[in-house]
PyMOL Python script that loads the backbone (N, CA, C, O; Angstrom):
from pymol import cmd

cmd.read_pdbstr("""\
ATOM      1  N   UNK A   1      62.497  61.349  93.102  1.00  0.00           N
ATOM      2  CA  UNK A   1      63.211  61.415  94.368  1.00  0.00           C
ATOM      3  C   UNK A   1      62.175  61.314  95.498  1.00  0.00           C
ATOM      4  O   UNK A   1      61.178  62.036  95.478  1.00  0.00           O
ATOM      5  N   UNK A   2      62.418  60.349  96.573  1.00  0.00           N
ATOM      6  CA  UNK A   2      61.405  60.163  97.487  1.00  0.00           C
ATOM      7  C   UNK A   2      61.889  60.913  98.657  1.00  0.00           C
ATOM      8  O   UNK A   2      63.101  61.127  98.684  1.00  0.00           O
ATOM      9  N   UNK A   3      61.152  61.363  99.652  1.00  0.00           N
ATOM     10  CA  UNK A   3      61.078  62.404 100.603  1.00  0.00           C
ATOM     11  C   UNK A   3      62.561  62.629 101.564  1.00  0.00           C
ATOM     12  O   UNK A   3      63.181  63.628 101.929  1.00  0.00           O
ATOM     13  N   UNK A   4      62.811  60.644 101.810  1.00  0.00           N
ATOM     14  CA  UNK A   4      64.025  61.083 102.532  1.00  0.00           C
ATOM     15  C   UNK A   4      65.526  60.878 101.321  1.00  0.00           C
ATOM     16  O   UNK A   4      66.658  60.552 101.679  1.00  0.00           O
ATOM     17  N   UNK A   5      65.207  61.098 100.277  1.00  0.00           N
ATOM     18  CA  UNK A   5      65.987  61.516  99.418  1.00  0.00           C
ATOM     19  C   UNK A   5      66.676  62.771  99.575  1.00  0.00           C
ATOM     20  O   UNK A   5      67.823  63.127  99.844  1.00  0.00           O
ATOM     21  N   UNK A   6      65.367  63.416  99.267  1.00  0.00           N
ATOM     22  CA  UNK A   6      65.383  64.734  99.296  1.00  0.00           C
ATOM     23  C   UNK A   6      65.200  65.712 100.596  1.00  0.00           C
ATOM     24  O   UNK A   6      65.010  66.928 100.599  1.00  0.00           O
ATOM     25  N   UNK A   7      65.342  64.591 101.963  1.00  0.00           N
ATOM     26  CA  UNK A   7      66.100  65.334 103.210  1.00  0.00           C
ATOM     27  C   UNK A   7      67.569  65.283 103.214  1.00  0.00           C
ATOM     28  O   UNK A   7      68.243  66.247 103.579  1.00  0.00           O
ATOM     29  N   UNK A   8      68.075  64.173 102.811  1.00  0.00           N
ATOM     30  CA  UNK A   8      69.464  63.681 102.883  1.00  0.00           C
ATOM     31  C   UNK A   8      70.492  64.615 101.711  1.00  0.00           C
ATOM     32  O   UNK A   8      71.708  64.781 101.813  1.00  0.00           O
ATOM     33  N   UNK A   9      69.549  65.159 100.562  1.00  0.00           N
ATOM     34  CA  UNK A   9      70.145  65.684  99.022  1.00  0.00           C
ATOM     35  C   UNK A   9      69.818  67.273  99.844  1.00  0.00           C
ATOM     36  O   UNK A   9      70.898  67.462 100.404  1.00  0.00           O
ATOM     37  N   UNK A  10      69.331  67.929 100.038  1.00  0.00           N
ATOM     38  CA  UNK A  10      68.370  69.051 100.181  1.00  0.00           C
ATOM     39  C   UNK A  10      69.077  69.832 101.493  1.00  0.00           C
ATOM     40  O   UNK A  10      69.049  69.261 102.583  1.00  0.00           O
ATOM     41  N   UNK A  11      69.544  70.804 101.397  1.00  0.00           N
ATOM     42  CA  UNK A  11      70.085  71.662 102.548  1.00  0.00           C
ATOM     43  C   UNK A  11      69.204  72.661 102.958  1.00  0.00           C
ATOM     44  O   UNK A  11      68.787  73.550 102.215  1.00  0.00           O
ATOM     45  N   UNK A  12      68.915  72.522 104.144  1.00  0.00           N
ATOM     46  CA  UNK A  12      68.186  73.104 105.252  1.00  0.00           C
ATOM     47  C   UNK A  12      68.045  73.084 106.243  1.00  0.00           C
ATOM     48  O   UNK A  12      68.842  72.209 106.583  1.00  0.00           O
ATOM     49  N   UNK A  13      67.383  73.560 107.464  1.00  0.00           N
ATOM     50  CA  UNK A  13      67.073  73.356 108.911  1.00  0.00           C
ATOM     51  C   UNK A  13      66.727  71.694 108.944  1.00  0.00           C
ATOM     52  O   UNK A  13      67.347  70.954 109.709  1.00  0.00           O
ATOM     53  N   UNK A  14      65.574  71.140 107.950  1.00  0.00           N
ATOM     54  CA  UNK A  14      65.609  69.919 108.134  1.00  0.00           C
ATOM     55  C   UNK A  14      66.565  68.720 108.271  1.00  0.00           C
ATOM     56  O   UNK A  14      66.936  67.835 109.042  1.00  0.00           O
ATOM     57  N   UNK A  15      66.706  69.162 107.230  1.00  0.00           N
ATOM     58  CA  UNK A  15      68.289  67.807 106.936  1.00  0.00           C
ATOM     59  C   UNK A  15      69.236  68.221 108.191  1.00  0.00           C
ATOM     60  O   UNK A  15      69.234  67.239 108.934  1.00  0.00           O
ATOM     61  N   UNK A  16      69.967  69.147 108.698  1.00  0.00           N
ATOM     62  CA  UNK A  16      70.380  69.618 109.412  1.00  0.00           C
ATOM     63  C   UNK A  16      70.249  68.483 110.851  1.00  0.00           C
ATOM     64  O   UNK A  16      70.959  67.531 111.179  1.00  0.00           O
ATOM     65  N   UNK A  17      68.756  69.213 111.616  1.00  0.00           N
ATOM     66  CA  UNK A  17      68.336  68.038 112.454  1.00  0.00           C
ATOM     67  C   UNK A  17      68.342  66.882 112.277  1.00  0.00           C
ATOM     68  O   UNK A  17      68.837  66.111 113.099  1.00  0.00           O
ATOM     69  N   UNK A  18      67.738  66.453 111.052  1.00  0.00           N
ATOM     70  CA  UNK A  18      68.100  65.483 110.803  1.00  0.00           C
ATOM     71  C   UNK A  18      69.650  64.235 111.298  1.00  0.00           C
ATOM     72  O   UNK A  18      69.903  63.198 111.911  1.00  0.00           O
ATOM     73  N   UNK A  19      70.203  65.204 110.571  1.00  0.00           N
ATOM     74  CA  UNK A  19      72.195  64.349 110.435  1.00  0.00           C
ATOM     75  C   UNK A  19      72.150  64.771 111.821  1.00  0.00           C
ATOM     76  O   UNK A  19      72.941  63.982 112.338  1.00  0.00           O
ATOM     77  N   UNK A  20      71.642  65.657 112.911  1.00  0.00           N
ATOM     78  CA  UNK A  20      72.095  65.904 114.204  1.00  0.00           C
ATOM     79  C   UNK A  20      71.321  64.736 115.128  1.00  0.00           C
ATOM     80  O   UNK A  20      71.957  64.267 116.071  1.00  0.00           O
ATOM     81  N   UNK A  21      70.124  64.318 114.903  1.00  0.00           N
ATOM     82  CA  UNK A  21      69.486  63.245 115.947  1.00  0.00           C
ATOM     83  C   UNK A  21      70.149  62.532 115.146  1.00  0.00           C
ATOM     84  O   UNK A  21      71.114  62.120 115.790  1.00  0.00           O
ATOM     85  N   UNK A  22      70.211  61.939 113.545  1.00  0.00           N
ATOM     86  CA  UNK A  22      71.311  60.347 113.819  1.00  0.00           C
ATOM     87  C   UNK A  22      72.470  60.204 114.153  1.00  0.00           C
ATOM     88  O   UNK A  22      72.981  59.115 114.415  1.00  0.00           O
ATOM     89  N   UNK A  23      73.385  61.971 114.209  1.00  0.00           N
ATOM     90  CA  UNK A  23      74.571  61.336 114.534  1.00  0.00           C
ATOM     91  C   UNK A  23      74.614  61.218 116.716  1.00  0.00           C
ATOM     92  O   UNK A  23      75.532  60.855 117.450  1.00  0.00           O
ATOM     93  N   UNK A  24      73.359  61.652 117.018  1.00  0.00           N
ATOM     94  CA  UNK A  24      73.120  61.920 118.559  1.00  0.00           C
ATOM     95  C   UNK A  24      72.608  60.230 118.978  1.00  0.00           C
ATOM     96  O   UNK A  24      72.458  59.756 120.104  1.00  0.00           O
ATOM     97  N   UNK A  25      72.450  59.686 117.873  1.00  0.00           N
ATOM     98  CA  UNK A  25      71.914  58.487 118.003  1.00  0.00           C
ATOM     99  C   UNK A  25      73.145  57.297 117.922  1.00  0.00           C
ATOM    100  O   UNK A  25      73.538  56.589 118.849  1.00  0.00           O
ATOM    101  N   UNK A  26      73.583  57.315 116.614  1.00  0.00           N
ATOM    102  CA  UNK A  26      75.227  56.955 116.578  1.00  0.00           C
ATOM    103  C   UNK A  26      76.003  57.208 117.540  1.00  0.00           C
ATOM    104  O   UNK A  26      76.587  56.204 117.946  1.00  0.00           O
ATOM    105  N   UNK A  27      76.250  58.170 118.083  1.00  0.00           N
ATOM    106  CA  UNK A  27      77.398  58.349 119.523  1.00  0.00           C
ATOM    107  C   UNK A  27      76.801  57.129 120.830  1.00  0.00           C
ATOM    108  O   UNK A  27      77.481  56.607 121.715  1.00  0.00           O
ATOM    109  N   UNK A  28      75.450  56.961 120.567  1.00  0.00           N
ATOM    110  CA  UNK A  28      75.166  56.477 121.744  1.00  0.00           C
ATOM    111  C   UNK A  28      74.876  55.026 121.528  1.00  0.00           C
ATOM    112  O   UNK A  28      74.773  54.204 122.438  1.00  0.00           O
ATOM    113  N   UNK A  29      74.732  54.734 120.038  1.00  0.00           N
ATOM    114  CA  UNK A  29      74.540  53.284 120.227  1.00  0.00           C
ATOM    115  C   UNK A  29      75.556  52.524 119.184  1.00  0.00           C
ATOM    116  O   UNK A  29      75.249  51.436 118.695  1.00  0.00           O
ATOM    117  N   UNK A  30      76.568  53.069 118.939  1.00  0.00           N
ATOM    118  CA  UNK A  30      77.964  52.458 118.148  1.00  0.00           C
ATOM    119  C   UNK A  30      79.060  52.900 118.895  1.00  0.00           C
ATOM    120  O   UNK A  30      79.267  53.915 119.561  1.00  0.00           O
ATOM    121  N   UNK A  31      80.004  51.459 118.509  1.00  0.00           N
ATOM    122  CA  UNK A  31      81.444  51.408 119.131  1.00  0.00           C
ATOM    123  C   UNK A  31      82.258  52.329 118.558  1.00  0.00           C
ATOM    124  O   UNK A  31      83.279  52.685 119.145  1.00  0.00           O
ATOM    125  N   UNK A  32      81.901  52.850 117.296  1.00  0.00           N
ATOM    126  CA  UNK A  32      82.937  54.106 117.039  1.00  0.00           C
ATOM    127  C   UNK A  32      82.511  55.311 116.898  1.00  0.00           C
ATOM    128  O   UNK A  32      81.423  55.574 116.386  1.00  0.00           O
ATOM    129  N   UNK A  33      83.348  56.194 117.352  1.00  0.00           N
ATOM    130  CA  UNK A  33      82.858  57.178 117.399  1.00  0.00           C
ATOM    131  C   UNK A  33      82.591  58.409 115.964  1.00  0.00           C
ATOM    132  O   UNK A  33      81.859  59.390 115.830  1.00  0.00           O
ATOM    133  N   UNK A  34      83.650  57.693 115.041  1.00  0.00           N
ATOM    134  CA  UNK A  34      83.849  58.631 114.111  1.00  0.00           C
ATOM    135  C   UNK A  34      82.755  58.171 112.791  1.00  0.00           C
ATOM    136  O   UNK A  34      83.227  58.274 111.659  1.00  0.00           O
ATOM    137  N   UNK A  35      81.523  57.741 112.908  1.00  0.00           N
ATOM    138  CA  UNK A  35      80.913  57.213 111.993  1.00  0.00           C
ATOM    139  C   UNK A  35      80.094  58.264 111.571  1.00  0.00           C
ATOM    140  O   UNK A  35      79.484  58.981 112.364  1.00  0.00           O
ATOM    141  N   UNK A  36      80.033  58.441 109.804  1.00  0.00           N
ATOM    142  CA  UNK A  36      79.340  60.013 109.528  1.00  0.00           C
ATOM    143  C   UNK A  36      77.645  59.150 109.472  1.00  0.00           C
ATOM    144  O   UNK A  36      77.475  57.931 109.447  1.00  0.00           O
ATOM    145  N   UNK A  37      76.810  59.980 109.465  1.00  0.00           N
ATOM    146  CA  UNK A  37      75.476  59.837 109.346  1.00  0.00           C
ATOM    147  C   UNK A  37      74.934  59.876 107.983  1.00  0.00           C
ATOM    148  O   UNK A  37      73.841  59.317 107.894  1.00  0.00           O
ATOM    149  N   UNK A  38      75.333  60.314 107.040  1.00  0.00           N
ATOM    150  CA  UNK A  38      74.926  60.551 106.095  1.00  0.00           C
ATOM    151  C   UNK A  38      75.726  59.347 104.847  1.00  0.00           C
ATOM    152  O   UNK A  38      75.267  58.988 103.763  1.00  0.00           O
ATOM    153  N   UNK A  39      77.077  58.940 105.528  1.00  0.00           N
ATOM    154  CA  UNK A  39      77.768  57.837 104.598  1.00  0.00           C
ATOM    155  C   UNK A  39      76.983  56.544 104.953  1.00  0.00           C
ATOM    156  O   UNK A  39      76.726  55.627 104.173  1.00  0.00           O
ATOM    157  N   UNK A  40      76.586  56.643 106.500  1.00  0.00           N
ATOM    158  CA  UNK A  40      75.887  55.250 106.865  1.00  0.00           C
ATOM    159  C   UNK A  40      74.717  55.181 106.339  1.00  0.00           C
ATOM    160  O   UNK A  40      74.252  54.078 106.054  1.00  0.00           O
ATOM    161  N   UNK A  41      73.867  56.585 106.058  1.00  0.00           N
ATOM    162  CA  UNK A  41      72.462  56.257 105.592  1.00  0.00           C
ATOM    163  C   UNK A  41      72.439  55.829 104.364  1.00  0.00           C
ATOM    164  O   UNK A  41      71.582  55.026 103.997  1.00  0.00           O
ATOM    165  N   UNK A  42      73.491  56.364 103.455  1.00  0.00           N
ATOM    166  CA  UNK A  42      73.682  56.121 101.858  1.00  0.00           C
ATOM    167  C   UNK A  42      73.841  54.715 101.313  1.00  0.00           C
ATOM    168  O   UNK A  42      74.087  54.663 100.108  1.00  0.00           O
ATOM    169  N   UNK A  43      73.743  53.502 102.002  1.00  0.00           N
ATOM    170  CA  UNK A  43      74.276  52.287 101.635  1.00  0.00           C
ATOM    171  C   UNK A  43      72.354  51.858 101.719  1.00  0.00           C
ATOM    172  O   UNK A  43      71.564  51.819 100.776  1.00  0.00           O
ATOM    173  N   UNK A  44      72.169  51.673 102.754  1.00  0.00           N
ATOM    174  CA  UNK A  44      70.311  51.019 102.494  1.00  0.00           C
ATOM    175  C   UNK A  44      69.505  51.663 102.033  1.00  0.00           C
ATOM    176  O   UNK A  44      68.395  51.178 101.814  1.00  0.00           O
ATOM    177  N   UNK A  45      69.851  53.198 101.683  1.00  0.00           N
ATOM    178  CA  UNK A  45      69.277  54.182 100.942  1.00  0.00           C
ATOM    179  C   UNK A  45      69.209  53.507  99.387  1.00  0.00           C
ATOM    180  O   UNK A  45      68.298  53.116  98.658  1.00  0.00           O
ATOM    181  N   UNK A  46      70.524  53.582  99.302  1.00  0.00           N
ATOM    182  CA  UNK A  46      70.959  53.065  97.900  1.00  0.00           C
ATOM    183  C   UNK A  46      69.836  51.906  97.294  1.00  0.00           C
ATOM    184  O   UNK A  46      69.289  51.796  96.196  1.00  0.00           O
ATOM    185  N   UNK A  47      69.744  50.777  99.066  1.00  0.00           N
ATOM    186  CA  UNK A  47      69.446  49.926  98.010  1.00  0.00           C
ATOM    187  C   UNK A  47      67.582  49.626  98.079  1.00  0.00           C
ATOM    188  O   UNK A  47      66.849  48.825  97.498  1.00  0.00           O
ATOM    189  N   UNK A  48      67.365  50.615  99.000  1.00  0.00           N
ATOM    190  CA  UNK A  48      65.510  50.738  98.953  1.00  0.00           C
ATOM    191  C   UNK A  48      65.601  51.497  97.800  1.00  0.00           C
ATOM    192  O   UNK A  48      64.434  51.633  97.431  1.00  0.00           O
ATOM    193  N   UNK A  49      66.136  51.914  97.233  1.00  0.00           N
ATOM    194  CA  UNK A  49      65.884  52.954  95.696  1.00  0.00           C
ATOM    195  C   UNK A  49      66.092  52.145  94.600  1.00  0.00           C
ATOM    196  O   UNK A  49      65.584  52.435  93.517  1.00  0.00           O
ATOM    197  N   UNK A  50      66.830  51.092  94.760  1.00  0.00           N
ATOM    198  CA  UNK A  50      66.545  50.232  93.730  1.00  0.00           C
ATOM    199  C   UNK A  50      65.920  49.304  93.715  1.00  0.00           C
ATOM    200  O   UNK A  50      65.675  48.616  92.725  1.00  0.00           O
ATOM    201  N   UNK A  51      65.550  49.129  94.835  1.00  0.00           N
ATOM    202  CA  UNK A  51      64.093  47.918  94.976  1.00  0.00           C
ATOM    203  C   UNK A  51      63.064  48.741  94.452  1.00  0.00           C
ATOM    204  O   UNK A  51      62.369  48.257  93.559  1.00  0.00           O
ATOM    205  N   UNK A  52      62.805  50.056  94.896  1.00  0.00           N
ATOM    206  CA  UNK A  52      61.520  50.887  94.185  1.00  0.00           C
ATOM    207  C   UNK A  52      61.586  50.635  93.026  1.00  0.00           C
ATOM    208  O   UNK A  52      60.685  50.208  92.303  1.00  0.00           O
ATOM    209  N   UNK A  53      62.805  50.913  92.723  1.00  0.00           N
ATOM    210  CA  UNK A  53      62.952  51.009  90.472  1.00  0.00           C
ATOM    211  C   UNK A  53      62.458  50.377  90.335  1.00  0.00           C
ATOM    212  O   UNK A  53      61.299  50.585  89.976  1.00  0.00           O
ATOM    213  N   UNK A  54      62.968  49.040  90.520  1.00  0.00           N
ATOM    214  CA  UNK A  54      62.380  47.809  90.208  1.00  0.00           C
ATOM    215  C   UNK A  54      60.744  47.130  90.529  1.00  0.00           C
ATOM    216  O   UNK A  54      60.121  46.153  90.115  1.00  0.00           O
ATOM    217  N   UNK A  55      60.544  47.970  91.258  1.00  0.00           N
ATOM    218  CA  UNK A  55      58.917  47.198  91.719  1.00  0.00           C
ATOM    219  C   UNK A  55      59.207  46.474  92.842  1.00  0.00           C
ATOM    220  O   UNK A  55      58.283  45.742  93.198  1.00  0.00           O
ATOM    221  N   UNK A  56      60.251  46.442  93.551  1.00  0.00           N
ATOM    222  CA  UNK A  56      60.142  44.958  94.341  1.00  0.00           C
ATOM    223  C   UNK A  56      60.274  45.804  96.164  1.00  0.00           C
ATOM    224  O   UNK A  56      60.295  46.960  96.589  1.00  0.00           O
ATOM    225  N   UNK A  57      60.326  44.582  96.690  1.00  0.00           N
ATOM    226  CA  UNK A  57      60.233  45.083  98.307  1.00  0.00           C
ATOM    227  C   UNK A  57      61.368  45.039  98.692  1.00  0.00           C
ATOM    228  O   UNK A  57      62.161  44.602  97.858  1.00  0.00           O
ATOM    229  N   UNK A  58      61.879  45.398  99.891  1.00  0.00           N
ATOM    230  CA  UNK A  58      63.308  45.070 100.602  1.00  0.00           C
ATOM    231  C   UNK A  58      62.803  44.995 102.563  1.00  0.00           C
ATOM    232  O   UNK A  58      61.775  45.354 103.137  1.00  0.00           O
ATOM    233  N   UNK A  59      63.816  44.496 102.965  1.00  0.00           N
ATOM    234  CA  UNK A  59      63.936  44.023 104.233  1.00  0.00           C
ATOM    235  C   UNK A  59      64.850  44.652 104.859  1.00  0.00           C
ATOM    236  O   UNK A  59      65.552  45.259 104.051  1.00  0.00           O
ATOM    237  N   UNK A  60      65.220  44.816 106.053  1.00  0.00           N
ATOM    238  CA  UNK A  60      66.431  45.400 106.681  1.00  0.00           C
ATOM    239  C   UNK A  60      66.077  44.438 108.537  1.00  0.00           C
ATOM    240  O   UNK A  60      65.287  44.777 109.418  1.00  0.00           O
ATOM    241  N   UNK A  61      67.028  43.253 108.501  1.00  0.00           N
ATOM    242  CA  UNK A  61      67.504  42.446 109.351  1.00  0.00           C
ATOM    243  C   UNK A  61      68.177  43.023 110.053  1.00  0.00           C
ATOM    244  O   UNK A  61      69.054  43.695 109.511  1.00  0.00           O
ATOM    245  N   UNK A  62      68.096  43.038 111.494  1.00  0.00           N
ATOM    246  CA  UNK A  62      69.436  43.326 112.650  1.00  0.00           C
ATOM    247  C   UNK A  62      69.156  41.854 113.819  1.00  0.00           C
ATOM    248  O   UNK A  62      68.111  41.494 114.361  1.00  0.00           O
ATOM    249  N   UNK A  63      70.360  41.345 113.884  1.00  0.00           N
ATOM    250  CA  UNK A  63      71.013  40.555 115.355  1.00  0.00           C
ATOM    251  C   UNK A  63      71.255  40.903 116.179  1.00  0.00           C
ATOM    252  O   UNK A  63      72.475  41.022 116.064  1.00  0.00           O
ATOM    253  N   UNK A  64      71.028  41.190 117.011  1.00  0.00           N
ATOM    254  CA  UNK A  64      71.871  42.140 118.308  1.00  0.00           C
ATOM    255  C   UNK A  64      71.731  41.068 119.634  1.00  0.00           C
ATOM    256  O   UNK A  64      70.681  40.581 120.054  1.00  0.00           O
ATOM    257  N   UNK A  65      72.887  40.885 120.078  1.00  0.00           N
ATOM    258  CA  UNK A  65      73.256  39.495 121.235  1.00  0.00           C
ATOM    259  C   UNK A  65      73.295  40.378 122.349  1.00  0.00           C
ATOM    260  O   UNK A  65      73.525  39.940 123.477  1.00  0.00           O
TER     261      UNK A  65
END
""", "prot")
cmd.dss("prot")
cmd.show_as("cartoon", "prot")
cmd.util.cbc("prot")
cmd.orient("prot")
């Protein structure tokens, strides 16, 4: 388990702040309001953990007009 695994898995003051600056971050830079922090982190989480398994690298692209 790599570190922000085990902020996101791990209950404490950390994780805590944590889910509180991204969801302070989310209110201010997404159109909806009801988006959880921890369902949004779980998808590129997912898939940098299986690029590790595997040996390989990953990328994370944004467009913004």
């Amino acid at each position: 388990m790599n570190e922000l695994e085990a902020l996101l898995q791990g209950p404490g003051l950390a994780q805590l702040d944590f889910v509180a600056r991204c969801a302070a971050w989310i209110s201010v830079m997404a159109d909806e309001p009801n988006l959880e922090p921890l369902t949004l982190l779980s998808g590129p989480l997912g898939v940098l953990c299986e690029a590790e398994a595997r040996g390989l690298g990953a990328i994370g692209v944004m467009q913004w007009y």
